[in-house]
N, C-alpha and C positions, 0 to 999 in steps of 0.2 A: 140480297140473296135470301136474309131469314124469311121475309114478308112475302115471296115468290112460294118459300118452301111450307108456310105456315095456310099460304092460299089453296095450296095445293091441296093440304087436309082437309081444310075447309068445306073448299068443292065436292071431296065423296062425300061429308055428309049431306042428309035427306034434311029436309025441311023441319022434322022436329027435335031431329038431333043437332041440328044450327041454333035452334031458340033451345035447347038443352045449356049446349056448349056455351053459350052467352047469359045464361044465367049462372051456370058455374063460374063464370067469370066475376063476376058480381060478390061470390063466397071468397073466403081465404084457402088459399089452396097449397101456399108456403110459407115456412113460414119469415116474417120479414118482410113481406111483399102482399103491399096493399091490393086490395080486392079493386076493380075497377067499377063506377060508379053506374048506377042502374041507368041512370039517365046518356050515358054517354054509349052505349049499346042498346037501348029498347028497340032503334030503328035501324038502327047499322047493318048494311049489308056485309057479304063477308069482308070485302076490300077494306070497307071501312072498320070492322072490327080489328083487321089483322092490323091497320093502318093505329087503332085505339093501343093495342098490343102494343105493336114495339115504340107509341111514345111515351106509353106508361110505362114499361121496363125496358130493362136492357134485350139486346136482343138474345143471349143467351137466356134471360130471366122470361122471357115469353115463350122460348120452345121449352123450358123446364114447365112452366105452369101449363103450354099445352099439352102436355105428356101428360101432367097430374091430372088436366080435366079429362083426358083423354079415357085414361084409367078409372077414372070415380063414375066415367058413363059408360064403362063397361065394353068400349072399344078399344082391348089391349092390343091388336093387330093396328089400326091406325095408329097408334102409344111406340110402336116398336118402327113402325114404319117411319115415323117422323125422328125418333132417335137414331136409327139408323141412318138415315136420309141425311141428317144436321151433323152427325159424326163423320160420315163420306166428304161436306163440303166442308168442314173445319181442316181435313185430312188434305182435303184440294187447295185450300187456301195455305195454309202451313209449308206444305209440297212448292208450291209459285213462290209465296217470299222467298224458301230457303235457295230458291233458285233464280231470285230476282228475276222472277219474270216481267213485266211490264204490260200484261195480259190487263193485270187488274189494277187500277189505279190505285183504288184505297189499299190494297194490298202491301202496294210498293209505296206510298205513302205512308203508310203507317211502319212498315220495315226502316224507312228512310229516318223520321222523324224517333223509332226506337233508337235507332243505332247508338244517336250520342249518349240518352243515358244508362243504355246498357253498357257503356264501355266501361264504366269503373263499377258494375259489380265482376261483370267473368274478369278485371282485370287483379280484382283483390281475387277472385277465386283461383286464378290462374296458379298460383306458385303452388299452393298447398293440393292443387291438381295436378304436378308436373308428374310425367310418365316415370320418373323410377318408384316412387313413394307408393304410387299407383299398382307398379306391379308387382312389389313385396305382398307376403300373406298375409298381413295384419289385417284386423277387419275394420281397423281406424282410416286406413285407407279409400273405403267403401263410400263414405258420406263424400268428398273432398270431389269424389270421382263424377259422382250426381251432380258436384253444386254448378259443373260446367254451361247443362243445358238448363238452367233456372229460367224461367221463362223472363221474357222482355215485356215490358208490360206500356202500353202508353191512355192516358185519357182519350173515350169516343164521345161520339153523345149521347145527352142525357147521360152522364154518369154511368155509361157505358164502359167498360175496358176489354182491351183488344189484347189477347195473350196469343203471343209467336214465341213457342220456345226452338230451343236451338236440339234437335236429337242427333246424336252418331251413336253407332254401335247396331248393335243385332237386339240389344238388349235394353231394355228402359222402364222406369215407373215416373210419374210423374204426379206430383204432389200439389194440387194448388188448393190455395187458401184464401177466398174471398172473403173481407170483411167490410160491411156498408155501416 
């Protein structure tokens, strides 16, 4: 889905904003995340660049850097577009697991293959979550209430990771912490 939504960008641009975009690629543009090699883009059509993208990062880490390059050439309407876009399908995929749909394979694959080791964190989280503790006014309460929907996290590839966290409520923050 990322490399559909990444082609997508791709395609509006013109011809010198494509060899723009691909030299930006080449620069560091986050930081953590290796620049991709000049030789591995000099000829790359877009297919093949998006295709360069997501086996050099993750795929979250290729719409981050194409947002960055997006921004630093001065196309912050494509920049929003593609966040936007990539926030709606995380939004849709999230939306299917929690509903086990079986629409999307990797979806419900990766939901499946979460389950087991998500059950012993919400299970230690569970007590100090129970609804009376919850609904006193203590503000100690407040953390315990969060720690329900902590996200499920499983390996993809390439050093990929797939977060499905659990939301209920009207109301939510969510905190995540990647570190490589």
């Amino acid at each position: 889905m990322v490399d559909k939504l990444l082609l997508g960008i791709l395609d509006n641009l013109g011809k010198d904003d494509f060899q723009d975009f691909k030299w930006y690629l080449n620069q560091k543009n986050l930081d953590g995340v290796k620049p991709i090699a000049v030789s591995k883009l000099e000829d790359a059509s877009r297919t093949q660049t998006v295709t360069q993208m997501t086996r050099s990062y993750s795929e979250n880490t290729a719409v981050e850097v194409a947002v960055e390059v997006l921004k630093k050439m001065k196309n912050r309407k494509a920049a929003a577009e593609l966040t936007k876009k990539y926030a709606e399908m995380i939004r849709a995929a999230l939306s299917s697991s929690s509903s086990s749909s079986s629409s999307s394979s990797s979806a419900a694959a990766a939901a499946a293959a979460a389950a087991p080791p998500a059950a012993s964190p919400p299970a230690a989280s569970s007590p100090p979550a129970a609804s009376p503790p919850a609904a006193s006014p203590p503000a100690a309460s407040s953390p315990p209430a969060a720690s329900p929907p902590a996200a499920n996290t499983m390996s993809a590839q390439d050093g990929s990771v797939i977060v499905a966290p659990t939301v209920t409520g009207s109301s939510h923050t969510l905190n995540l912490t990647i570190n490589k």
